[in-house]
N, C-alpha and C positions, 0 to 999 in steps of 0.2 A: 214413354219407354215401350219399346216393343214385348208384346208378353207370348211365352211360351205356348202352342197347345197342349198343354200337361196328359198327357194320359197315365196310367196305368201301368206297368211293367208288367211284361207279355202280350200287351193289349197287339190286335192287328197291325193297325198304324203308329210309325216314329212319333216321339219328339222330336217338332223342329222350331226352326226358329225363321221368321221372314224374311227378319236381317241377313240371314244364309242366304235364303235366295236371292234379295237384293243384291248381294255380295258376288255370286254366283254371276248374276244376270248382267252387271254391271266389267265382269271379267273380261280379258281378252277372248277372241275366238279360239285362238291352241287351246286355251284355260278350262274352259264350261263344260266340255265332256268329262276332259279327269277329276276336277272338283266333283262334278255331280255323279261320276262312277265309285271315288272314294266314298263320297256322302253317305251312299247305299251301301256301300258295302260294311263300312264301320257301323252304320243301323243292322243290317243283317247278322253281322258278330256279335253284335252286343244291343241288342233290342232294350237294354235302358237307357243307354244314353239319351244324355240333354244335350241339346243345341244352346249355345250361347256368340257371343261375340266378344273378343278378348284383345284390346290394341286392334282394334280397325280388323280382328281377320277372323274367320269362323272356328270355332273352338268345341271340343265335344267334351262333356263331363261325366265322370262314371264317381257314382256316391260324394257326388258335390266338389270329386277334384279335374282336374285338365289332363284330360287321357291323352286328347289327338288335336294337335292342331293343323290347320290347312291356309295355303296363304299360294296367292297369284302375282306375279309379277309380269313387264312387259314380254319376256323371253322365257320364264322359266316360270312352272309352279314347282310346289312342294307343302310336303306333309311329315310330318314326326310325331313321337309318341312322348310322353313327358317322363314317363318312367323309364327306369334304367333295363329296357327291354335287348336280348340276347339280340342285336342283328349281326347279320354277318359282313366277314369284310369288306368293308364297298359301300355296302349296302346303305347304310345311313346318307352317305354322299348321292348316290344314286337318289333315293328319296328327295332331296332337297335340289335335283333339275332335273324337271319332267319338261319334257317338249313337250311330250306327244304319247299316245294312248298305248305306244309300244312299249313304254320308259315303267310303266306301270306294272307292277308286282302281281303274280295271279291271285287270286280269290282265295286261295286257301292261304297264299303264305300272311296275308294280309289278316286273315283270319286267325291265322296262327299269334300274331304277334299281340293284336287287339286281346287276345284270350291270356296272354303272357303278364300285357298293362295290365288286364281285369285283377286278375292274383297275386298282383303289386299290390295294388291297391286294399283288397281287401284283408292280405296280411298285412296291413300297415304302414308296406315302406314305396307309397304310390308320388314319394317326391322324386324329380328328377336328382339321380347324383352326377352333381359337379365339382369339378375338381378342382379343391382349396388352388387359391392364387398365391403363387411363388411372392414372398415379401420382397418387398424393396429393399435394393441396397443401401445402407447411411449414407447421406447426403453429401457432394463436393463441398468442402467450407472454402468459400472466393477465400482468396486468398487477403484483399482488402478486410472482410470480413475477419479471419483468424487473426490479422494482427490486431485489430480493433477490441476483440475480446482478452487477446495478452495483456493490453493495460489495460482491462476493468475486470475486477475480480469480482464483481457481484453481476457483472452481465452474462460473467461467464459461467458462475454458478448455475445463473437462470437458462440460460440455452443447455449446458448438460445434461437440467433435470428435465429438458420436453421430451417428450418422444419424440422419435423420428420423424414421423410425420411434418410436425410442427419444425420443428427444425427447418427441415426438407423446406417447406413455407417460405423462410427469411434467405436462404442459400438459392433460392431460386428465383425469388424476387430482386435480390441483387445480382444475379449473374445475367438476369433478363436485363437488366441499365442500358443502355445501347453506349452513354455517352461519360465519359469516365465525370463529369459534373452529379450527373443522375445517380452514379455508382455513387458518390461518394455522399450525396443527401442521403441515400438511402442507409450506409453502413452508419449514418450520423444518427438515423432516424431510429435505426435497429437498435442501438446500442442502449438507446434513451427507453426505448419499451423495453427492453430486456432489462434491465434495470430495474422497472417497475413489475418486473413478474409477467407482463401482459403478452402472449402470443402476435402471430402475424396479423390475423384477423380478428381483432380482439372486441374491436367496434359492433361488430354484425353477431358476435359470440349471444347478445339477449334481446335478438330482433325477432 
């Protein structure tokens, strides 16, 4: 594993990491200036950060969490901050396609934002917030399926008491059938674990 050169916090020289500049070097030609102009600049805001590699892509740490990440692609680089930092409108979108060295944000505002993460962070709330995922809606019951449960009153007890999820599981796996033979093994085959209490996946449930 590639190791850090640790230094010091305020020491002259960054922490980095090699892996970065492999990553760096290994980039497109659009790519290697803006990488390596963020690089420095996020070292210059913030003189402790750590260099790491996080999913294949270079990753900067402020008190052991994910401040900045940076990532290249064939047409476009980009960078973000992990924390729930004030940008403005656009602006996040902007960050995430960089051609080119014009695309990139001055020195101070970048400065500004690195300094915004820092005091996330250090009051405590240095997780990204993301926004709870809308629930699913309850599941279509095929309609093969609904009648099959009309006459069995204990399969039917047992699909009522799943959650959604699981439900979701057997409604979907029969509406997947392509061929009304398949449909019809499957609502045979449902009925008979539902019976026995067992969910869709009930095999894999103590692998």
């Amino acid at each position: 594993m590639a190791s850090n050169r640790n230094l010091a916090q305020g020491a002259a020289s960054p922490t980095t990491d090699p892996r970065v500049d492999a990553y760096i070097a290994a980039s497109p030609d659009y790519a290697r200036p803006i990488l390596t102009s963020l690089r420095t600049q996020i070292h210059a805001a913030c003189p402790a950060v750590v260099e790491t590699i996080k999913w294949s892509r270079p990753a900067f740490l402020y008190q052991g969490q994910i401040m900045v990440g940076l990532s290249a692609f064939k047409a476009h680089a980009a960078f973000g901050f992990w924390q729930d930092v004030a940008y403005r409108p656009g602006e996040r979108d902007a960050f995430d396609h960089l051609t080119g060295m014009a695309d990139l944000p001055d020195a101070a505002r970048i400065a500004e934002l690195t300094h915004e993460a820092m005091a996330l962070i250090d009051a405590g709330k240095g997780k990204m917030a993301r926004p709870k995922a809308a629930p699913k809606p309850e599941p279509e019951v095929p309609a093969a399926l609904a009648a099959a449960l009309e006459s069995d009153a204990k399969a039917k007890a047992a699909f009522v008491a799943f959650p959604p999820s699981c439900r979701r599981e057997y409604c979907e796996w029969i509406a997947d059938a392509k061929r009304d033979e398949t449909r019809a093994k499957r609502v045979t085959q449902t009925i008979e674990w539902l019976r026995e209490g067992k969910r869709r996946n009930w095999k894999y449930e103590n692998c």
